[in-house]
C-alpha positions in Angstrom: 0.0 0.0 0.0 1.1 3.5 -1.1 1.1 6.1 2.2 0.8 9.5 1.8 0.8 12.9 3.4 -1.2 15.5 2.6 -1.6 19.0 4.6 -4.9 19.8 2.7 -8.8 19.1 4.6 -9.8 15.8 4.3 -13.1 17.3 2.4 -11.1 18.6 -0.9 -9.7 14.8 -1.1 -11.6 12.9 -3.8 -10.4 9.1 -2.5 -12.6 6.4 -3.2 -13.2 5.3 0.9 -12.8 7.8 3.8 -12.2 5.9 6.9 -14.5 7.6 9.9 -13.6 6.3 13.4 -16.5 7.1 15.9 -16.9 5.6 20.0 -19.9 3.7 21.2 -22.6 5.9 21.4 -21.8 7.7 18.3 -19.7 9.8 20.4 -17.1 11.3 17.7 -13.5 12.1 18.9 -12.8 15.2 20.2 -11.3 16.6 16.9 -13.9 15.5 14.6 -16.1 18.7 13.8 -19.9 17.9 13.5 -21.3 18.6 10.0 -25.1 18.0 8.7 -23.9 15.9 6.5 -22.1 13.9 9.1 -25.1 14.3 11.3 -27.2 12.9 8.5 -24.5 10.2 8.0 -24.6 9.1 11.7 -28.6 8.5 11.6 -28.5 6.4 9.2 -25.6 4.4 10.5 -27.9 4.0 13.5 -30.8 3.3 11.8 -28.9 -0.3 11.1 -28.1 -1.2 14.5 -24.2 -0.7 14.2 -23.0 -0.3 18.1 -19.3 1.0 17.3 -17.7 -1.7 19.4 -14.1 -1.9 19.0 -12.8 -3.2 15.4 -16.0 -3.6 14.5 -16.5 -1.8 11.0 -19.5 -0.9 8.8 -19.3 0.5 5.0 -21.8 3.3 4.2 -22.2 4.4 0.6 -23.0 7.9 -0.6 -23.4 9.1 -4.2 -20.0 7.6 -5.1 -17.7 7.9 -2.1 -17.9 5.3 0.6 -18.1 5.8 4.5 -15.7 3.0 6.4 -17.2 3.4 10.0 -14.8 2.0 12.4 -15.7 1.1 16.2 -13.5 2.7 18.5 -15.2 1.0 21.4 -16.0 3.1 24.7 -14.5 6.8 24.4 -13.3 6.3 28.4 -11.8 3.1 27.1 -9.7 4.3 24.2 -6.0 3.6 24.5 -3.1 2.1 22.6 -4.4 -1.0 22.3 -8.1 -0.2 21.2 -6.6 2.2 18.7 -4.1 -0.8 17.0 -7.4 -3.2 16.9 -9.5 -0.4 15.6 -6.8 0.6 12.7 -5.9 -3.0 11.9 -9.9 -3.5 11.2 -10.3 -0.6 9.9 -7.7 -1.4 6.9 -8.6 -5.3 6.8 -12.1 -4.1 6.2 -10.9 -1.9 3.7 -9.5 -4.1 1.2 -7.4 -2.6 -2.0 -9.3 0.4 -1.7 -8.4 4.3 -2.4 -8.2 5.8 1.1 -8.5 9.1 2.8 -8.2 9.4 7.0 -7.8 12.7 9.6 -4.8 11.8 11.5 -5.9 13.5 14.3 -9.6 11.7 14.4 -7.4 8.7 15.8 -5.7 10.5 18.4 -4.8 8.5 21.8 -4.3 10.4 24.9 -1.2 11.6 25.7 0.3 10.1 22.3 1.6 12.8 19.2 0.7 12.7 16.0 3.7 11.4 15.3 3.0 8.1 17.2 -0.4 8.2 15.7 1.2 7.9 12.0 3.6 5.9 13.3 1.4 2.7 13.8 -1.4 3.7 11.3 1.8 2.9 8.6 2.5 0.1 10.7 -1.0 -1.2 10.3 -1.6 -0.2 6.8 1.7 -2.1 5.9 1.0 -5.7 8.0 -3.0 -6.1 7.6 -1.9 -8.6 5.1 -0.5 -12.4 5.9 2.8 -13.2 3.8 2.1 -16.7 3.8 2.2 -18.1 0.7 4.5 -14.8 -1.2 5.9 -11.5 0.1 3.7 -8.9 0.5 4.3 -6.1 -2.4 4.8 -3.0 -1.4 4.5 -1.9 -4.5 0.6 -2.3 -5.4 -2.5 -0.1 -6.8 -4.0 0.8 -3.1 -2.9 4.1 -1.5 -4.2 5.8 1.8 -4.2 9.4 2.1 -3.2 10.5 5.9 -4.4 13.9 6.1 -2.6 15.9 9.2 -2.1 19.4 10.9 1.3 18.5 11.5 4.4 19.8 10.2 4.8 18.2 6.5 8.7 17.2 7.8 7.6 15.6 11.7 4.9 13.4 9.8 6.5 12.7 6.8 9.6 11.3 9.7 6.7 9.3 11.5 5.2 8.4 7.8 8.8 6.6 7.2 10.0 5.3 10.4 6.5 3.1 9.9 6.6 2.3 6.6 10.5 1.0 7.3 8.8 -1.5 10.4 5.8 -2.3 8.5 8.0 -3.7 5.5 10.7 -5.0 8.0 7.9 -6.9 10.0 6.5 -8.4 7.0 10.2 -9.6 5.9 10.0 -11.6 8.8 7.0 -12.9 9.3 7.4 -14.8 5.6 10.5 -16.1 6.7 9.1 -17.3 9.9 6.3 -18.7 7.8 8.4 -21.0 5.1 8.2 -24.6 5.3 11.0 -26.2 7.0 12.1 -28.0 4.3 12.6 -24.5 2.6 14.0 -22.4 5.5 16.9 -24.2 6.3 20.4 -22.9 7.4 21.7 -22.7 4.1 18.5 -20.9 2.7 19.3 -18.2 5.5 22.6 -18.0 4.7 21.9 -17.0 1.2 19.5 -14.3 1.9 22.0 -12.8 4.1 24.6 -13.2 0.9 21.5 -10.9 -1.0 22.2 -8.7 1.7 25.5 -7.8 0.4 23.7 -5.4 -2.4 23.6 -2.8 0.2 25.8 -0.1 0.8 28.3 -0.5 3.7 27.3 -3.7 4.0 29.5 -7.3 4.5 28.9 -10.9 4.7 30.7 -13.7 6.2 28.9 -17.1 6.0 30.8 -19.7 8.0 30.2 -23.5 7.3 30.7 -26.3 9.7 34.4 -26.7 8.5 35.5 -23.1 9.3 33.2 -23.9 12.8 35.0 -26.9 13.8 38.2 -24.8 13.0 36.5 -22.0 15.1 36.1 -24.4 18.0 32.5 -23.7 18.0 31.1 -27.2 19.8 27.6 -26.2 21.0 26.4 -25.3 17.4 28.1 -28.3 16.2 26.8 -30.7 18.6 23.2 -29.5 18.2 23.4 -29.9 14.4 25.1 -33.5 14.4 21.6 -35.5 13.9 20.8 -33.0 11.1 20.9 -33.5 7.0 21.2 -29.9 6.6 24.4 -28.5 8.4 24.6 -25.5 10.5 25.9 -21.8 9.7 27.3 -19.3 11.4 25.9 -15.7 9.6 27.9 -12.9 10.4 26.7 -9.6 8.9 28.4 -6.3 8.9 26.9 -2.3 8.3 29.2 0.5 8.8 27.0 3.3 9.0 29.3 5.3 11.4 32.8 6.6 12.0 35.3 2.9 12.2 35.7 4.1 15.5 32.6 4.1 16.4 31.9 0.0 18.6 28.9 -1.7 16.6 25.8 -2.7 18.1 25.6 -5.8 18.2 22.1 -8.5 17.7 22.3 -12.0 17.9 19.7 -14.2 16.5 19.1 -18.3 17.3 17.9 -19.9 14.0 16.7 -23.2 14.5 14.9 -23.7 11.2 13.2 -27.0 12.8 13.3 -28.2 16.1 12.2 -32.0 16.8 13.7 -31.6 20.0 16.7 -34.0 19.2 16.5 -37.3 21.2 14.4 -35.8 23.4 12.0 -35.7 21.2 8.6 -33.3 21.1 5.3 -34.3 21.6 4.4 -34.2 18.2 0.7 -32.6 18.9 2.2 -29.3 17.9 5.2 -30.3 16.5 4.4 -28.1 13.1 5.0 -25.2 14.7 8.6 -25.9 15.6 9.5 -24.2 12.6 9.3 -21.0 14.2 12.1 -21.6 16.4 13.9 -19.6 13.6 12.1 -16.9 14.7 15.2 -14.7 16.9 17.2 -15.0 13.4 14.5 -14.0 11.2 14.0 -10.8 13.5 17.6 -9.7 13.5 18.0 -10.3 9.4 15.0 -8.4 8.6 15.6 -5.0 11.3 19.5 -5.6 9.7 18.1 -5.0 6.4 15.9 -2.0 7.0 18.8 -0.9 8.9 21.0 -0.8 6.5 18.7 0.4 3.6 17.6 3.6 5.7 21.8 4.4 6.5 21.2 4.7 9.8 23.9 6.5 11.3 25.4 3.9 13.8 27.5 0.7 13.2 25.9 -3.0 13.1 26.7 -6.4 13.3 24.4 -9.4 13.3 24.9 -12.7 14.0 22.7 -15.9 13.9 23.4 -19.3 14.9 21.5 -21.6 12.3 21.1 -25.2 12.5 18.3 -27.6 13.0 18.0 -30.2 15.8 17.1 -33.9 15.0 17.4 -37.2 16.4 19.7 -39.9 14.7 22.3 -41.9 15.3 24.8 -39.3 15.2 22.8 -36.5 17.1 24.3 -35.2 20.4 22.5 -37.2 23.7 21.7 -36.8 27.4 24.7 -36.9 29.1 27.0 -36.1 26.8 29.6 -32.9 27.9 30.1 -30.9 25.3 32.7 -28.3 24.6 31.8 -24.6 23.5 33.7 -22.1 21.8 34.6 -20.4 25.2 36.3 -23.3 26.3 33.2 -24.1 29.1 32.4 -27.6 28.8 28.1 -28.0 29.1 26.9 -31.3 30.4 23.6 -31.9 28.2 21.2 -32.7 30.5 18.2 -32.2 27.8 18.6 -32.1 24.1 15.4 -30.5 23.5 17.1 -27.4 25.3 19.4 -26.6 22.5 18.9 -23.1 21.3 21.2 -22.1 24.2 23.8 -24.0 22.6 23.8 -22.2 19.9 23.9 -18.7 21.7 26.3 -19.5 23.9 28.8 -20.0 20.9 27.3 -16.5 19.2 27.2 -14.7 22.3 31.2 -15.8 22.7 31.8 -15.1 19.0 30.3 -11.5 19.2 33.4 -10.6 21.7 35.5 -10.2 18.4 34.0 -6.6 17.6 34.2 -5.5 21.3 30.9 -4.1 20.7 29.3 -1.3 22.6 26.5 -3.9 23.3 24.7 -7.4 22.6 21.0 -8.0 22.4 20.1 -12.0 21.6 16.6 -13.1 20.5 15.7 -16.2 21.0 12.3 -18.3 21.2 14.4 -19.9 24.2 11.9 -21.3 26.8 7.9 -22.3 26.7 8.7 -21.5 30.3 8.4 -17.7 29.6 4.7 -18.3 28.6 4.2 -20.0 31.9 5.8 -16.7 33.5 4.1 -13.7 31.1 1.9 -15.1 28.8 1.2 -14.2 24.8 2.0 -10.4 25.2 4.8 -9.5 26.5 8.3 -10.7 25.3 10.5 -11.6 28.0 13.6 -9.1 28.8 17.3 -10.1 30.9 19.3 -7.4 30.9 22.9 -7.3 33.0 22.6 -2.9 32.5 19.9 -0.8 33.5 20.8 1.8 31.0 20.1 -1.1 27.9 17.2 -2.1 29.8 15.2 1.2 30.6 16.3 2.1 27.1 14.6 -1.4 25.4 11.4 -0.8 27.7 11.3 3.3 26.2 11.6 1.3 22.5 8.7 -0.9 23.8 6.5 1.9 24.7 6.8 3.4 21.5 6.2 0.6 19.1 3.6 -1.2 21.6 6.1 -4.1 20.8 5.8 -4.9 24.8 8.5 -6.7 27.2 8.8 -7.5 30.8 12.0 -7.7 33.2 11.9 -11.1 34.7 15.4 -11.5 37.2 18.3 -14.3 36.6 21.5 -15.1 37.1 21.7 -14.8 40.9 23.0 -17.5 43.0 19.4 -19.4 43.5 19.8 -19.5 39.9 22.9 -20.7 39.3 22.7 -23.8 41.6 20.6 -24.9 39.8 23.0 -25.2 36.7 25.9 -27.0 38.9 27.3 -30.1 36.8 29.3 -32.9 38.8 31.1 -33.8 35.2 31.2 -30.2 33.6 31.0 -26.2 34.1 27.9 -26.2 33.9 24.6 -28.5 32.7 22.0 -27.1 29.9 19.4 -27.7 31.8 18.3 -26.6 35.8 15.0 -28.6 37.4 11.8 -29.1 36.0 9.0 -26.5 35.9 11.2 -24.4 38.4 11.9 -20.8 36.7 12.8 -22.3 33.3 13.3 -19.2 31.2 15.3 -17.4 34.0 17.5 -20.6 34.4 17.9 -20.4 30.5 19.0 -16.6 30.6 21.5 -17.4 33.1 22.6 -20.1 31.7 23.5 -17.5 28.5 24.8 -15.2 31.2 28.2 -17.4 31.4 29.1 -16.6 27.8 27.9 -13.1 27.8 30.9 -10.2 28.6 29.9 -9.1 31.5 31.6 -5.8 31.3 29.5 -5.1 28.1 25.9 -4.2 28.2 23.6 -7.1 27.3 19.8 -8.1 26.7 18.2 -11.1 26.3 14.9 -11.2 24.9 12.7 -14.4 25.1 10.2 -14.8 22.3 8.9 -18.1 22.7 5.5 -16.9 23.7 5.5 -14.2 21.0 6.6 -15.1 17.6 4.2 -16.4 16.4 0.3 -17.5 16.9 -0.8 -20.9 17.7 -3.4 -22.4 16.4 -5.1 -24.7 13.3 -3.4 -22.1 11.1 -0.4 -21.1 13.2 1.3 -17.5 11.6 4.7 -15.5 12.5 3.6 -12.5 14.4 7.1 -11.0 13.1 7.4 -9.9 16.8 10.1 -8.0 17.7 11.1 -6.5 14.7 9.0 -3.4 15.8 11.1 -3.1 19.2 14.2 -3.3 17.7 14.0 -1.1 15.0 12.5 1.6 17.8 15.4 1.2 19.6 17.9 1.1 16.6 16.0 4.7 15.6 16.4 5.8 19.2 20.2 5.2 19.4 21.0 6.6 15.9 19.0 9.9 17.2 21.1 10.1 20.3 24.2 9.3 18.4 24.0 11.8 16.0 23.2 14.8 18.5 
C-alpha cells in the first residue's frame, strides 16, 4: 500500500473510501467537527443497528464515495491497544481500496501525532499475511493521511512506519516457510543478497571453518541433522570505524524436533518458528542498512536444525563450546542455548558497545508472562530502561523477569562439567535459560536477552509469524541513531 501525506482538509480529497472512526454511542473524537452531513450520516448508521464496538466496522455508501465506520469501542476506554485493533480493522475491512483518513480523528491520549502515524503505517503495511509470497509494497492501493502536523515531523513518522511495517513483514514470511525450505543454508543466502547494500559485508561460515573456530555447542546441536549448521555474520558501517557496533544476535533453528528428546508431536508443526530470533535480526538488519542509519551494526545468527539420529548429540553427553566451558547436556530439546552461547562468545571479536540475543528460548516464559509480552534479561539498567522506552513506543511490549543470581545458578551446577544445559523441572525455566547465557555473555558489556517463545508467532489450526520483535528493535535502533548523532 502507497502512504501519503497530505496537509490539505480531508473534504477537498476525492479518495474512493474515507475511513471515519466514531466511540460507542456515536460519540465522535474530540477533533472531529460535527457537519449535517455527518449528522445525516450518523442517523442512518444508527438506523442499522451498528453499536461502534471496537474493530468492528460498517461501510456506508454515498453518491459515489464510501463511508468506512470503524468502532473505537468506549470513548473512556480508548487507548493504545483499542486504537491498534481499531486501525488494523479498519484497513482489513478496507480491502485494495483508495483511502483518505484525519490523522488527528485517531488520536490517543497523551500520544503525538507522530505516534499516531507511526502505527497507522505500521498497520496499513502488516493487515496482510505473507504466507504463501511476500507482500508487495508496491501495489494499486494508496491511503491518504491527512494531518495538521508539520509536513517534515509526519513525513519522519510516515517513514520510520513504513521501514517497520515492511521489515515486519520480511519476517513474518521467513518465519512462515516450510521447514524443508527455510533451512540454514536458505538463511545464509539471503544474508549473501544482503551484500547489495551499501556499507554492508557478509561472512557465511560452514561447519568446516566452525569446527576450525572451535564452536562445539552449534556443532553438537546440528550433528543428527541432514542440513548442516551456519554461522551468519553480517556487517553495516554506517558510522565513524571508530565508532563500537551494536551488536544483535539471532538463534535460528529452522526446525526443532527436540533431538532425542524428542517433542510431543501434537504441535510439533509449529517448531519451525524456532527460527524466529534469526529471522527478526536479518529483517531490522536490512531496513537498517537500507535507511543508512547512522550507527554501526553487526548481526549474527546461529543456524542449524535439531534432530534425532544416530549421530545427534545425547543426554549426558559434555560438550565443549567455543569459550572453552564444557556444558553437560542434561536435555537435548534445550538446545537453542547451545547455539547462543557459541554467538554470544563469538560477538566478543568486535568488542561491541552492546549485545541484544533473540531467541524463542523457553515455553517456560509463557508460563511466567503469557502471549504479550516478550521476556527481557538485561545485565545494564541503562540497555534495559532504554529497550522498555523502544517498547513503549512501538507497543512491541516486554517485561523484566530476574536471573543469574545464585538461586539461579545452583541450579546449573554439573558434577562432570562447568555447567549443565538444563536446571530442574518447571522451576523458573526461562530465567534458568537466561542465566545459563549469562556465562558466555561479557559481563563488562551491556547485554539483553529477549525471550520470544510466547510471542513469535500464533498458535493455532493455522499457526502464523507475528514478526514480533522487529517493531522493538527497529525503535530502539531509531532511538540510538538519534542520540548518536546529536
Amino acid at each position: 500500500m502507497k502512504l501519503v501525506i497530505s496537509s490539505d482538509s480531508i473534504s477537498k480529497n476525492s479518495t474512493e473510501t474515507v475511513l471515519l472512526p466514531i466511540f460507542e454511542g456515536f460519540e465522535l473524537p474530540e477533533c472531529m467537527r460535527r457537519t449535517a452531513s455527518l449528522e445525516k450520516l450518523l442517523e442512518r448508521v444508527g438506523q442499522s443497528g451498528f453499536k461502534a464496538c471496537c474493530g468492528k466496522t460498517l461501510r456506508v455508501l454515498e453518491n459515489t464515495r464510501q463511508t468506512l465506520l470503524i468502532g473505537l469501542g468506549k470513548a473512556e476506554d480508548y487507548d493504545e491497544d483499542a486504537f491498534i485493533k481499531a486501525s488494523c480493522a479498519a484497513f482489513k475491512a478496507a480491502g485494495d481500496a483508495e483511502l483518505a483518513l484525519n490523522v488527528e480523528d485517531w488520536a490517543v491520549e497523551n500520544r503525538s501525532a507522530e505516534w499516531t502515524i507511526l502505527h497507522l503505517a505500521i498497520a496499513a503495511l502488516t493487515v496482510k499475511e505473507p504466507t504463501k509470497e511476500p507482500i508487495e509494497s508496491k501495489d494499486n492501493a494508496c491511503c491518504v493521511m491527512h494531518t495538521r502536523l508539520a509536513a517534515q515531523d509526519a513525513m519522519s513518522a510516515l517513514e520510520l512506519g513504513q521501514a517497520i511495517g515492511n521489515a515486519i513483514n520480511r519476517a513474518k514470511y521467513l518465519g512462515n516457510l516450510a521447514p524443508n525450505i527455510c533451512t540454514p543454508q536458505y538463511l545464509a543466502k539471503e544474508a549473501q543478497k544482503l551484500r547489495k547494500l551499501k556499507n554492508v559485508t557478509v561472512k557465511i561460515h560452514d561447519e568446516k571453518a566452525l569446527q576450525k573456530l572451535g564452536a562445539g555447542g552449534i556443532l553438537a546441536v546440528s550433528r543428527g541433522a541432514a542440513n548442516p549448521a551456519r554461522l551468519i555474520e553480517l556487517h553495516y558501517k554506517g558510522a565513524d570505524k571508530s565508532v563500537s557496533p551494536i551488536c544483535l544476535v539471532g538463534k535460528g533453528i529452522t526446525f526443532d524436533a527436540g533431538g532425542l528428546c524428542l517433542k510431543p508431536g501434537r504441535r510439533m508443526n509449529e517448531m519451525k518458528y524456532d527460527m524466529a530470533g534469526a529471522a527478526a535480526v536479518l529483517s531490522v538488519f536490512e531496513t537498517a542498512a537500507a535507511m543508512r542509519l547512522p550507527l554501526n551494526l553487526t548481526v549474527i545468527v546461529a543456524a542449524s536444525e535439531n534432530m534425532p539420529d544416530g549421530n545427534a548429540y545425547r543426554p549426558a553427553d559434555v560438550i565443549t563450546t567455543l569459550s572453552g566451558d564444557t556444558v553437560e547436556i542434561t536435555n537435548t530439546d534445550a538446545e537453542g542455548r547451545l547455539l547462543l552461547a557459541d554467538a554470544l562468545t563469538y560477538t566478543a571479536h568486535f568488542e561491541p558497545a552492546c549485545v541484544i540475543d533473540v531467541a524463542t528460548l523457553t515455553g517456560a516464559v509463557q508460563v511466567a508472562l503469557g502471549d504479550y509480552h516478550h521476556g527481557l534479561f538485561a545485565n545494564d539498567p541503562i540497555l534495559r530502561q532504554t529497550l522498555e522506552e523502544a517498547a513503549d513506543v512501538s507497543q512491541d511490549a516486554l517485561w523484566a523477569l530476574p536471573f543469574d543470581t545464585p538461586y539461579y545458578r545452583s541450579m546449573l551446577k554439573s558434577n562432570v562439567a562447568d555447567t549443565q544445559n538444563t536446571g530442574p523441572a518447571g522451576l523458573g525455566g526461562a530465567s534458568v535459560a537466561a542465566t545459563f547465557l549469562a556465562r558466555f555473555a561479557d559481563c563488562d558489556t551491556p547485554w539483553a536477552h529477549l525471550d520470544v517463545a510466547a510471542t513469535a508467532w500464533k498458535s493455532g489450526q493455522q499457526p502464523l509469524s507475528t514478526g514480533r520483535p522487529v517493531a522493538l528493535l527497529l525503535a530502539w535502533l531509531h532511538q540510538q541513531s538519534v542520540e548518536q548523532t546529536l
